[in-house]
Structures are given as C-alpha cells and as structure tokens.
C-alpha positions as CSV (number, residue, x, y, z in Angstrom):
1,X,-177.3,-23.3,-47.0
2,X,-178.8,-26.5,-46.5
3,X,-178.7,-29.5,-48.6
4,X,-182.6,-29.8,-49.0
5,X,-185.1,-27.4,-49.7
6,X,-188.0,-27.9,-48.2
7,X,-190.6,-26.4,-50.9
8,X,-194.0,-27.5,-49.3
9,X,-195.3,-28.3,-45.9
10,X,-198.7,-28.7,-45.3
11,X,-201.0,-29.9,-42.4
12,X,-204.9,-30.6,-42.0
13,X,-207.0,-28.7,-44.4
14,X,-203.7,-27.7,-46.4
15,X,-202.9,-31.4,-46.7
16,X,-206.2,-32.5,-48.3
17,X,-205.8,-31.8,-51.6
18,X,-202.1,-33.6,-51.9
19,X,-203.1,-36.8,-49.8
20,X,-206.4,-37.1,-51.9
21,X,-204.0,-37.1,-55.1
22,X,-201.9,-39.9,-53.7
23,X,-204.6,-42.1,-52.5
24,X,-206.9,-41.5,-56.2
25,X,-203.8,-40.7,-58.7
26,X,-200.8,-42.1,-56.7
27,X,-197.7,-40.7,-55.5
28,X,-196.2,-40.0,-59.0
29,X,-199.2,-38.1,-59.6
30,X,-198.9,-36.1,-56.3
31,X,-195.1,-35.1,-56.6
32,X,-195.8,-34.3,-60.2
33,X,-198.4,-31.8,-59.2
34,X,-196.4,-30.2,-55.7
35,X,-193.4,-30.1,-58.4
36,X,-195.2,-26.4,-59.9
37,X,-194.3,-24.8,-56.7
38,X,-190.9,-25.0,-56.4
39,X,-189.0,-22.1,-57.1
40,X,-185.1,-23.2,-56.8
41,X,-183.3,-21.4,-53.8
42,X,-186.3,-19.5,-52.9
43,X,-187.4,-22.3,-49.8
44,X,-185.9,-23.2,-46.4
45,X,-183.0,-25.2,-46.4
46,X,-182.3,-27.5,-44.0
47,X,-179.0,-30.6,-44.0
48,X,-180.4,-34.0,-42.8
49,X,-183.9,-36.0,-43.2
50,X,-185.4,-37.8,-40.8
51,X,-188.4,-39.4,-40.8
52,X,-190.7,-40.9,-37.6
53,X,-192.3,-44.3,-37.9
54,X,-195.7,-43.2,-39.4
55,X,-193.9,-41.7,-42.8
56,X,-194.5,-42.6,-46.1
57,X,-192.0,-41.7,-49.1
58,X,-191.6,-41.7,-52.4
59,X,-188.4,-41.0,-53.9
60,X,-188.8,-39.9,-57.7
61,X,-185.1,-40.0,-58.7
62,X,-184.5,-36.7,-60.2
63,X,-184.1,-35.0,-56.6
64,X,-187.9,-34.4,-55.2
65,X,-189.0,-36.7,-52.5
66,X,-192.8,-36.5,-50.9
67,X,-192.8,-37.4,-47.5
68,X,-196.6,-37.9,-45.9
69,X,-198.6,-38.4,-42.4
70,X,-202.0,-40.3,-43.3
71,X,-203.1,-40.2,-40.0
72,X,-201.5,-36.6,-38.8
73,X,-202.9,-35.5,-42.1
74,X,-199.6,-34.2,-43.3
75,X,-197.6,-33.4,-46.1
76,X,-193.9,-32.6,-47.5
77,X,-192.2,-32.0,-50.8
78,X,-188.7,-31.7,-50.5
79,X,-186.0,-31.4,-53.3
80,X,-182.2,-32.7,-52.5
81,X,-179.6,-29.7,-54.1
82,X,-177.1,-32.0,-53.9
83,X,-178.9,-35.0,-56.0
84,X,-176.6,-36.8,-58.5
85,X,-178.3,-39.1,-60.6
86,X,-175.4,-41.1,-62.0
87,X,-174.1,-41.2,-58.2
88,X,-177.8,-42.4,-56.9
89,X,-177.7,-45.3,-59.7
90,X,-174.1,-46.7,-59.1
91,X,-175.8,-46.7,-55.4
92,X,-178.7,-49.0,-56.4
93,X,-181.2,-46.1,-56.9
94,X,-184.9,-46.9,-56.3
95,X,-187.7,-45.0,-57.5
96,X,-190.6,-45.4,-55.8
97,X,-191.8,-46.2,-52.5
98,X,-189.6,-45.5,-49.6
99,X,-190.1,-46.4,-45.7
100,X,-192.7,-48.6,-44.9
C-alpha cells in the first residue's frame, strides 16, 4: 500500500465544478467540498508526488492536498496516510498555497 490515496481525479467536464469552486470560493472551499468523497482505504494508493510546472497546490494541514491544471482543466484530491501533524509543525508546516 501506498502512502497517498489518491481519492479524486478529474479532467475537462469532470473538473468544472472543482476549478469553479477554487476560482469563486477558494481553495479551502474546494478541498472542503472533494473532502465528502473520501472513503479511507477505499482509493488508489500510490508512494511519491510529483507535480509538473503548471500545478497549483494547496496543502490544508490535516493530510488532504488539492493539486490543479487551470489550463489542462484538471483536478486532484489526494490524502497523505502517513500525515503527522505534530511532525509537519516541528517541520515548519504551511497551510495554504503550495507550488507556484
């Protein structure tokens, strides 16, 4: 098993309704709204992230992360296993808007 679950992927059409949330309500909004369908140990797993040039993220700090593709009209929420608040905060956690 992976360390991230990978609990929503969705391109074009599928992408709409998530990228329209982030750009009207924000990306707190849009997390907080994928958040309903994720079912713990019931999505892909999968051990590193990577991410290309053109991705946005926002990290909420309580283990979900959106990842999003303006332009490629896509998007990803993905929830770390393995997250560890008290670890993340010794580390200099940052909530909030990641890679770019």
């Amino acid at each position: 098993m992976g360390r991230y679950e990978s609990v929503i992927v969705a391109q074009s059409e599928n992408a709409y309704e998530f990228l329209d949330i982030i750009e009207v309500d924000g990306e707190e909004e849009a997390l907080e709204y994928a958040t309903q369908w994720h079912y713990p140990g019931e999505h892909e797993t999968f051990d590193g992230l990577e991410y290309s040039s053109d991705t946005r993220v926002f990290e909420r700090g309580d283990g979900y992360i959106i990842t999003w593709v303006p332009n490629l009209e896509m998007f990803e929420l993905i929830f770390d296993t393995e997250f560890d608040r008290a670890e993340w905060e010794e580390m200099g956690g940052v909530t909030g808007k990641l890679g770019w």
